[in-house]
C-alpha positions in Angstrom: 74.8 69.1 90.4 78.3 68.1 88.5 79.2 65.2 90.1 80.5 62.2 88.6 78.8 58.9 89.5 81.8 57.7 90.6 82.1 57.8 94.5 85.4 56.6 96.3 86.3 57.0 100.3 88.0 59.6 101.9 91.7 59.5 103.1 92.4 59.0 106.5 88.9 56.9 107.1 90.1 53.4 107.7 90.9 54.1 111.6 87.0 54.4 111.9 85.5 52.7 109.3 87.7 49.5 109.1 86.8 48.3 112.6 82.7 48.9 111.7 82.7 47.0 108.7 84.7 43.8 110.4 82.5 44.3 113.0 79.3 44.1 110.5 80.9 40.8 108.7 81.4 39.2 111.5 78.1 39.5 112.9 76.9 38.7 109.7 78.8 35.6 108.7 77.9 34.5 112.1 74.5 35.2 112.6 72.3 32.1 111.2 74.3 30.1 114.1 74.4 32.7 117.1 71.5 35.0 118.6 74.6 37.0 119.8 75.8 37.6 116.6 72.3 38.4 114.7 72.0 41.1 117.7 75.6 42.2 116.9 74.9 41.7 113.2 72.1 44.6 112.7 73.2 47.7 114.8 76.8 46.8 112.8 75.6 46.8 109.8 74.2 50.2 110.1 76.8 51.6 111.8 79.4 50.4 108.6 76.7 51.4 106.6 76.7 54.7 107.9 80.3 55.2 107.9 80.5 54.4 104.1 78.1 57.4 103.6 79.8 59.5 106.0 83.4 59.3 104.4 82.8 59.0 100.6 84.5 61.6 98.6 83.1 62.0 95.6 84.7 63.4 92.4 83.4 66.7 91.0 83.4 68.7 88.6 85.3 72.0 89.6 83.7 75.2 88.8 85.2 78.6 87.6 85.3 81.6 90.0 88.3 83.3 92.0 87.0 81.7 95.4 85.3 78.5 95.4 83.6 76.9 98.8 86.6 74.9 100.5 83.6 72.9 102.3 80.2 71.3 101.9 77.9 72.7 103.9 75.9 76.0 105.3 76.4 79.2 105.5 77.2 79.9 109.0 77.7 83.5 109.1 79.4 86.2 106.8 81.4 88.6 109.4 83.5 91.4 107.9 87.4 91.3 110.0 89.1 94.5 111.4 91.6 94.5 108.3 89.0 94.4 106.1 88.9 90.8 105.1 85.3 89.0 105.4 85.4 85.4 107.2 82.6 83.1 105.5 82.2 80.0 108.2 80.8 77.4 106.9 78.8 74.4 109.1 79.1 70.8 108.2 77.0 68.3 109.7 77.6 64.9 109.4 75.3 64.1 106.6 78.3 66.5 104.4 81.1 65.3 103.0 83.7 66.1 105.0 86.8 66.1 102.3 87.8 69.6 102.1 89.6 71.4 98.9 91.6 74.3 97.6 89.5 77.4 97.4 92.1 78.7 95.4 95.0 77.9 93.0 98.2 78.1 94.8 101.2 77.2 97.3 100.7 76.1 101.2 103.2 78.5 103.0 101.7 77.2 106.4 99.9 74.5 107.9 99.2 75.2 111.7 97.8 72.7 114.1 96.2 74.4 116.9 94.8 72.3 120.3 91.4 73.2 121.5 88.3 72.7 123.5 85.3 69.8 121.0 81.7 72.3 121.5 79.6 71.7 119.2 81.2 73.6 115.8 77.9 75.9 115.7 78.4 77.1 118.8 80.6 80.2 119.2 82.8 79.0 121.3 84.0 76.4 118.7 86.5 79.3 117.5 88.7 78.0 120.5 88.1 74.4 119.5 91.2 72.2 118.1 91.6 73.3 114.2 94.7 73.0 111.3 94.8 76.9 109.8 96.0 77.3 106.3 97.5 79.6 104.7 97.9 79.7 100.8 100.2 82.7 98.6 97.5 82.9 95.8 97.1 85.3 93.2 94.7 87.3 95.4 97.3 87.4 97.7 97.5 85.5 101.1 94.1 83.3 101.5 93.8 81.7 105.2 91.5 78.7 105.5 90.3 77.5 109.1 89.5 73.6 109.5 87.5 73.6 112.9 86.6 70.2 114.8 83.1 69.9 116.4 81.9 67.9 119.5 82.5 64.4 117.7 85.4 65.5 115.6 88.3 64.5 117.4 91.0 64.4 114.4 91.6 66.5 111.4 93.6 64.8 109.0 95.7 67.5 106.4 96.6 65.6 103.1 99.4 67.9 101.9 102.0 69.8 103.7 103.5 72.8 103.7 105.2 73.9 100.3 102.9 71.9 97.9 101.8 73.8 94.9 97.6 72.9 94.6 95.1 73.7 91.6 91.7 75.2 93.0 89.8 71.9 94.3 92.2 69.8 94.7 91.5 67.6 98.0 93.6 69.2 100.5 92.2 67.4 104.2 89.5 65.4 106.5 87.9 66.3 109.0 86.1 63.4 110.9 82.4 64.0 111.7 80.7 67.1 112.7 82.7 70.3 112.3 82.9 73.5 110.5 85.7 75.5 107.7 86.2 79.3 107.9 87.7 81.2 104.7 88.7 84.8 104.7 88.2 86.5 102.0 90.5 89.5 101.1 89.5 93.0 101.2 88.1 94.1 98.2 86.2 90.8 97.8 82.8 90.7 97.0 80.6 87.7 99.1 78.5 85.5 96.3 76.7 84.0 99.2 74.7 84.4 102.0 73.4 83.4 105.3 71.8 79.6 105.6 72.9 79.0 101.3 74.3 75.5 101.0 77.6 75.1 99.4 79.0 72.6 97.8 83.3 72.1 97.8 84.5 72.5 94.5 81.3 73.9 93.1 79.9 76.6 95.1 81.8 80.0 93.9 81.9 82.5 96.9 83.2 85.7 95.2 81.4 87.9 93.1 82.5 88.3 89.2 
């Protein structure tokens, strides 16, 4: 896989992770004097520990390809639209990295947040759930991108707004925990992927050549 050894944290993680790891030190500096704190101290510890993994964002190395996977993940489902664009939603659970990028080279004309319901983001009612859509003026035209929050996902957090000019990969949001990113292809694109394939953002192209 080309990715760099190098791993730093995600943008917008601190609300979350901060409080675990002070948490965790405290328990931990405590603990040889306190039975409080050593009960404190383990189930801390593995929650900051787990929060580490969940928001690193490592670097990668970005592939060639018209449309690249916005999101780690699966394949969801492939479902052409009535004006002939193909949506490719894409699950992430929260073992993914949740840092989503650029499927394409481009400008942001939009950046919509829309309020919703938190089901689970495999579920089909998670279409109604809280999500940011993007849309990006590409060279393939308009390319709309769909950040979806899932039952623990209570905060999606876009890093660029509207106007900014982004290279294909660059970091563009978070979205904290489970949750799930739809991409519409345009007409006339070919699907590289299929059902239950796991892609990886940056890496993973999702057109045909």
């Amino acid at each position: 896989m080309p990715v760099s050894s190098f791993v730093r944290l995600a943008r917008g993680s601190s609300p979350w992770l901060a409080p675990a790891v002070a948490t965790a030190v405290v328990g931990l500096v405590r603990a040889p004097r306190s039975k409080r704190a050593r009960a404190i101290a383990v189930p801390a510890t593995a929650l900051a520990a787990g929060m580490l993994w969940f928001f690193r964002d490592p670097e990668r190395e970005i592939a060639e390809g018209r449309v690249i996977s916005p999101a780690d993940g699966v394949v969801q489902s492939i479902m052409p639209w009535k004006d002939g664009r193909t949506r490719v939603a894409i699950f992430m659970s929260p073992l993914n990295v949740h840092v989503n990028r650029a499927p394409l080279a481009g400008t942001v004309t939009s950046v919509e947040h829309v309020p919703g319901g938190f089901v689970p983001a495999f579920n089909k009612e998670s279409e109604n759930n809280e999500r940011v859509v993007w849309h990006l003026a590409t060279e393939l035209g308009d390319i709309e991108m769909v950040q979806i929050a899932g039952t623990v996902a209570r905060r999606i957090v876009p890093y660029i707004p509207q106007g900014t000019k982004v290279e294909q990969g660059d970091r563009v949001g978070l979205i904290r925990f489970g949750s799930r990113v739809d991409i519409y292809l345009p007409e006339g694109v070919e699907v590289a992927v299929e059902v239950g394939q796991k892609t990886i953002a940056g890496v993973t192209r999702l057109d045909q050549s």
